[in-house]
Jmol script that loads the backbone (N, CA, C; Angstrom):
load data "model"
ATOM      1  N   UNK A   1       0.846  -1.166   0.000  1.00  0.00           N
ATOM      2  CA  UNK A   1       0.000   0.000   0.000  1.00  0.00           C
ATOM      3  C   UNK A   1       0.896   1.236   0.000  1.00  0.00           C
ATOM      4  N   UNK A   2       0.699   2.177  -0.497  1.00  0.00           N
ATOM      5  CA  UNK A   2       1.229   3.310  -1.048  1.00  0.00           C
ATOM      6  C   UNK A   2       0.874   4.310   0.145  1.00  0.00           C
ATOM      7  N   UNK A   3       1.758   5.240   0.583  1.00  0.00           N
ATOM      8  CA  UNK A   3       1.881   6.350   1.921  1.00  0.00           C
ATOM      9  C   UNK A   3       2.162   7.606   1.116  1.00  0.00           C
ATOM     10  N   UNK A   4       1.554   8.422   1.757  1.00  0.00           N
ATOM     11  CA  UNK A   4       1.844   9.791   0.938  1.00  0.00           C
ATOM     12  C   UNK A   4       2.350  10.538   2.337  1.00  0.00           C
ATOM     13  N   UNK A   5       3.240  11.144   1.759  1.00  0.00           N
ATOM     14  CA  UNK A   5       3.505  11.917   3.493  1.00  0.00           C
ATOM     15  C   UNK A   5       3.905  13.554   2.901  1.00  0.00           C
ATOM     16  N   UNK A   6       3.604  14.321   3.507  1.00  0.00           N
ATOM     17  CA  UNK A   6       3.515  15.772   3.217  1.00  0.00           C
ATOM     18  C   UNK A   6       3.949  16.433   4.660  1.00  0.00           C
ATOM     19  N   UNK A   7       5.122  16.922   4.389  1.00  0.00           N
ATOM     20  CA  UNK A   7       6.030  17.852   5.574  1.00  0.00           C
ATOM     21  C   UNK A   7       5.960  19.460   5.328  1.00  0.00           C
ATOM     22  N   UNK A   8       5.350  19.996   6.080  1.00  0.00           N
ATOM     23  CA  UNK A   8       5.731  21.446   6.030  1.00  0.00           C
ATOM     24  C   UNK A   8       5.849  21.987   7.136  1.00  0.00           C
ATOM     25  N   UNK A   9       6.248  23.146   6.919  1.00  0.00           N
ATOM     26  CA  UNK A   9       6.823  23.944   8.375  1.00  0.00           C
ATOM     27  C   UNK A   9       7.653  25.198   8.233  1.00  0.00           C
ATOM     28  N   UNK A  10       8.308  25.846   8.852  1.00  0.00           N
ATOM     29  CA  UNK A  10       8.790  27.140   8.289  1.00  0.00           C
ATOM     30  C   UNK A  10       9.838  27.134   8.014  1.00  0.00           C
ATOM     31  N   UNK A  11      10.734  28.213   7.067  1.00  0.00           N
ATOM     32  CA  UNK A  11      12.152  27.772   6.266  1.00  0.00           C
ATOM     33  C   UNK A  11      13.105  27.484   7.890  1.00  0.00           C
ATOM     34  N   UNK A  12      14.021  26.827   7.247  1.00  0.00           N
ATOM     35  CA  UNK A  12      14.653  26.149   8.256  1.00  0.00           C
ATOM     36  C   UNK A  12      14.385  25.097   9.224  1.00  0.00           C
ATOM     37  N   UNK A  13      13.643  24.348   8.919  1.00  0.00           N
ATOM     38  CA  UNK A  13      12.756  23.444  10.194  1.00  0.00           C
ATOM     39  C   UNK A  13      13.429  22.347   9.887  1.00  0.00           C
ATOM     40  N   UNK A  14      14.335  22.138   9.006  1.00  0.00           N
ATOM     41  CA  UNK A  14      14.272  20.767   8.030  1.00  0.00           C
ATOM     42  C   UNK A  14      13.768  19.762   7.353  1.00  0.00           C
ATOM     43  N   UNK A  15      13.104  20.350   6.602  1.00  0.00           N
ATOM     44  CA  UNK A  15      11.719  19.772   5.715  1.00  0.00           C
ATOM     45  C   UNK A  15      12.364  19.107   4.675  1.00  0.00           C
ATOM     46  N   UNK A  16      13.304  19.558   4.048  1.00  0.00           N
ATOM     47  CA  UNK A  16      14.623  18.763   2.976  1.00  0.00           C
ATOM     48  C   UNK A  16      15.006  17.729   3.475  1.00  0.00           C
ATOM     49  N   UNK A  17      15.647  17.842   4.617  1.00  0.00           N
ATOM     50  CA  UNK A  17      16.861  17.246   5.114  1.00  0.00           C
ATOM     51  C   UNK A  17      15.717  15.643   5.619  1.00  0.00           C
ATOM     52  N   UNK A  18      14.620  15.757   6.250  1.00  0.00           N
ATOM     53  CA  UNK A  18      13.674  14.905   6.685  1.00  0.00           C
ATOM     54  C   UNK A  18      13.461  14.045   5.251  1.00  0.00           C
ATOM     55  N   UNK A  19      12.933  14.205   4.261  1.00  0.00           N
ATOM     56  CA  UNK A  19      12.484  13.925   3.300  1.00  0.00           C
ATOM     57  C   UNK A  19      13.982  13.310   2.829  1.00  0.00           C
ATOM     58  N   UNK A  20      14.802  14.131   2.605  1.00  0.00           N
ATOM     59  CA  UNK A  20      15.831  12.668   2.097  1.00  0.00           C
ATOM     60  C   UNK A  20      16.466  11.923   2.830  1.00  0.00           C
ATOM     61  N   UNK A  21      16.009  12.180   4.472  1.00  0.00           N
ATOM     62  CA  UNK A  21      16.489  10.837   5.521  1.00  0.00           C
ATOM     63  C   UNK A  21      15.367  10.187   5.248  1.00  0.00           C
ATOM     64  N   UNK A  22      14.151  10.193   5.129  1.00  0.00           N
ATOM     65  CA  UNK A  22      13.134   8.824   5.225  1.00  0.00           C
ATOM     66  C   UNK A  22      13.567   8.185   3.444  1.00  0.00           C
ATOM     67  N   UNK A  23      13.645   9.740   2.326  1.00  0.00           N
ATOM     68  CA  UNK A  23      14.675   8.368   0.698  1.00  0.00           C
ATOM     69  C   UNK A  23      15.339   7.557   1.270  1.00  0.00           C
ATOM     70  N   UNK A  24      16.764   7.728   2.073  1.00  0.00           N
ATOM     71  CA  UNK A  24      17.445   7.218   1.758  1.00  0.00           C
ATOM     72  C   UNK A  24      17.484   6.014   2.958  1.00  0.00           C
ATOM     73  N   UNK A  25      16.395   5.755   4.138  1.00  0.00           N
ATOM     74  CA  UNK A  25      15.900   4.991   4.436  1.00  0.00           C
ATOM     75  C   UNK A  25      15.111   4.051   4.176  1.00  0.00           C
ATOM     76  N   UNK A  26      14.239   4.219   2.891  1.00  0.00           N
ATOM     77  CA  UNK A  26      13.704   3.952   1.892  1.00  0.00           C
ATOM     78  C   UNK A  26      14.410   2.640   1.019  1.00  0.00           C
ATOM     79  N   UNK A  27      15.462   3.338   0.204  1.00  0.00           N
ATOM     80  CA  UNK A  27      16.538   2.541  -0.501  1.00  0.00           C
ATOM     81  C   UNK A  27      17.254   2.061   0.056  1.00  0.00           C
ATOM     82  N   UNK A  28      17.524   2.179   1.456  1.00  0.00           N
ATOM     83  CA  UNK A  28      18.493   1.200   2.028  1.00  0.00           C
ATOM     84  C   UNK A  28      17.576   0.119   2.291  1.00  0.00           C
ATOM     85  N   UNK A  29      16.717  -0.175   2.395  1.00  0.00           N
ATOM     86  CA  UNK A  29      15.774  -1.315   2.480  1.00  0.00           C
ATOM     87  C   UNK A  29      14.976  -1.793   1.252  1.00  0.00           C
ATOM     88  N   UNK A  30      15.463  -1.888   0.015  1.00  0.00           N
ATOM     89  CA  UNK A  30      15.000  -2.223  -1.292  1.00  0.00           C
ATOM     90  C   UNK A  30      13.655  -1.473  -1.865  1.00  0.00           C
ATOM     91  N   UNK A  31      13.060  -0.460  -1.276  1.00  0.00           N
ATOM     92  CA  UNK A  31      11.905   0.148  -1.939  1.00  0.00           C
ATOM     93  C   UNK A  31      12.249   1.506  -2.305  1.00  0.00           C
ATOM     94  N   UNK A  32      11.222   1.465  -2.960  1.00  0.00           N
ATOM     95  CA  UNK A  32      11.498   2.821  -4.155  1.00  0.00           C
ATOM     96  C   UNK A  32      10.450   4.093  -3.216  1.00  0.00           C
ATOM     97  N   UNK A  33      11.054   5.063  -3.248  1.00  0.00           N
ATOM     98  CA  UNK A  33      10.510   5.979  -2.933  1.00  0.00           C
ATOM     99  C   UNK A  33      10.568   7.793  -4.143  1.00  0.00           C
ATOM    100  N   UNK A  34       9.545   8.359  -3.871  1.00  0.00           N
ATOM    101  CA  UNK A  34       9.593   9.408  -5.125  1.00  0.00           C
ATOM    102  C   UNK A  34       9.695  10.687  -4.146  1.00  0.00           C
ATOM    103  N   UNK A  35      10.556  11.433  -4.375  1.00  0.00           N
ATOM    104  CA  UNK A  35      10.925  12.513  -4.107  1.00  0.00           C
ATOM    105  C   UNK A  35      10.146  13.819  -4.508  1.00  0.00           C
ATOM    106  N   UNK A  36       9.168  14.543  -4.578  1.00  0.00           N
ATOM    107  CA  UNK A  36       8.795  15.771  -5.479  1.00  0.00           C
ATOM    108  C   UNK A  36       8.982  17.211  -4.541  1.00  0.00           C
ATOM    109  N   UNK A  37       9.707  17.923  -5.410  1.00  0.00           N
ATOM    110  CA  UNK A  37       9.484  19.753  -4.762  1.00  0.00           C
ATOM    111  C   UNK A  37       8.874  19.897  -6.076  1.00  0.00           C
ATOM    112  N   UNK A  38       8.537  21.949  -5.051  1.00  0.00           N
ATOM    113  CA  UNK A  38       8.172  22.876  -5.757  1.00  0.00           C
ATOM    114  C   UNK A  38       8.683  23.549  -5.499  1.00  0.00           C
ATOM    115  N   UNK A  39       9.555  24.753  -6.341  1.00  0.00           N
ATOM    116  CA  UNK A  39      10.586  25.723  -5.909  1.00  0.00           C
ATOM    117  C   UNK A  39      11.643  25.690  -5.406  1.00  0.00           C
ATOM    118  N   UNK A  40      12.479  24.638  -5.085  1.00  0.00           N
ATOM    119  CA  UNK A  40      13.695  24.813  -4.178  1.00  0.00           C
ATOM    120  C   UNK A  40      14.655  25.062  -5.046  1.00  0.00           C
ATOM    121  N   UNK A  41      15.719  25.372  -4.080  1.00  0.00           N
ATOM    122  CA  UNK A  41      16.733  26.292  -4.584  1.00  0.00           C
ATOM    123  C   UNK A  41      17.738  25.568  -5.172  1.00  0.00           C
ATOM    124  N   UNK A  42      17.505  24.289  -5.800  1.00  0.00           N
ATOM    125  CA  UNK A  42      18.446  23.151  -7.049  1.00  0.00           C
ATOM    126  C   UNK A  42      17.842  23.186  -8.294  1.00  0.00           C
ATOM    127  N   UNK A  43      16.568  23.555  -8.266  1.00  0.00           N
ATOM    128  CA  UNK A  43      15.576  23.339  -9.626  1.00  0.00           C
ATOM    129  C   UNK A  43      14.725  22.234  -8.953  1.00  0.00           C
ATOM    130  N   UNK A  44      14.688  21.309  -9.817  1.00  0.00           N
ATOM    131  CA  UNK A  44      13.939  20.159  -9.699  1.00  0.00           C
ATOM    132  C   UNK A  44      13.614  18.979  -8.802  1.00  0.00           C
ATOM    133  N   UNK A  45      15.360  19.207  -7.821  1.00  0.00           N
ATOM    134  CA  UNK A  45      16.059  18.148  -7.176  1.00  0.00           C
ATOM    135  C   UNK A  45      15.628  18.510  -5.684  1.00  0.00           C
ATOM    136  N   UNK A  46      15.374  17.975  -5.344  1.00  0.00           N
ATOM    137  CA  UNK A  46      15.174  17.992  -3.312  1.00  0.00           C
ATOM    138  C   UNK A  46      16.952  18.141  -2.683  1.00  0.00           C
ATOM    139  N   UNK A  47      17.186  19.304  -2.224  1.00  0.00           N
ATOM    140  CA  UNK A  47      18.658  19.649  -2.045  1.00  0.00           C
ATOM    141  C   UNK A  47      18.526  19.674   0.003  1.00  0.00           C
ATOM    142  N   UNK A  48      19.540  19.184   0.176  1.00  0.00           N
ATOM    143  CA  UNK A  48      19.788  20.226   1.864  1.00  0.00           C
ATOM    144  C   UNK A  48      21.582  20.891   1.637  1.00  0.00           C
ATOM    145  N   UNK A  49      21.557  21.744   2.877  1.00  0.00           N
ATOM    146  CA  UNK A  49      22.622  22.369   3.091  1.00  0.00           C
ATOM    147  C   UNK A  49      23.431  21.751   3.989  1.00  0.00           C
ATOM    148  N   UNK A  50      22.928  20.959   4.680  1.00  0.00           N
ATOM    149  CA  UNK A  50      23.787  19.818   5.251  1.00  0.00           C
ATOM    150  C   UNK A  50      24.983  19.072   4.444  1.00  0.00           C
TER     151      UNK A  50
END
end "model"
wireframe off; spacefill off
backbone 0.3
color backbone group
């Protein structure tokens, strides 16, 4: 079954950084997970400053 999860909160909260710790928790355990922004500051790509 398919999870949709939607993080928001105010700049700096780590809304990036969350989202590509649960990816790359994701792929370390063989499932595929999809990444989507709107606006961030890479273009297309889900970025942190970390």
């Amino acid at each position: 079954m398919a999870t949709l999860r939607f993080n928001y909160g105010t700049m700096g909260s780590g809304k990036s950084t969350l989202a590509l710790q649960i990816n790359h928790n994701l792929t370390s355990r063989g499932l595929a997970g999809l990444l989507l922004t709107k606006l961030d500051r890479d273009g297309g790509q889900v970025t942190s400053r970390l």
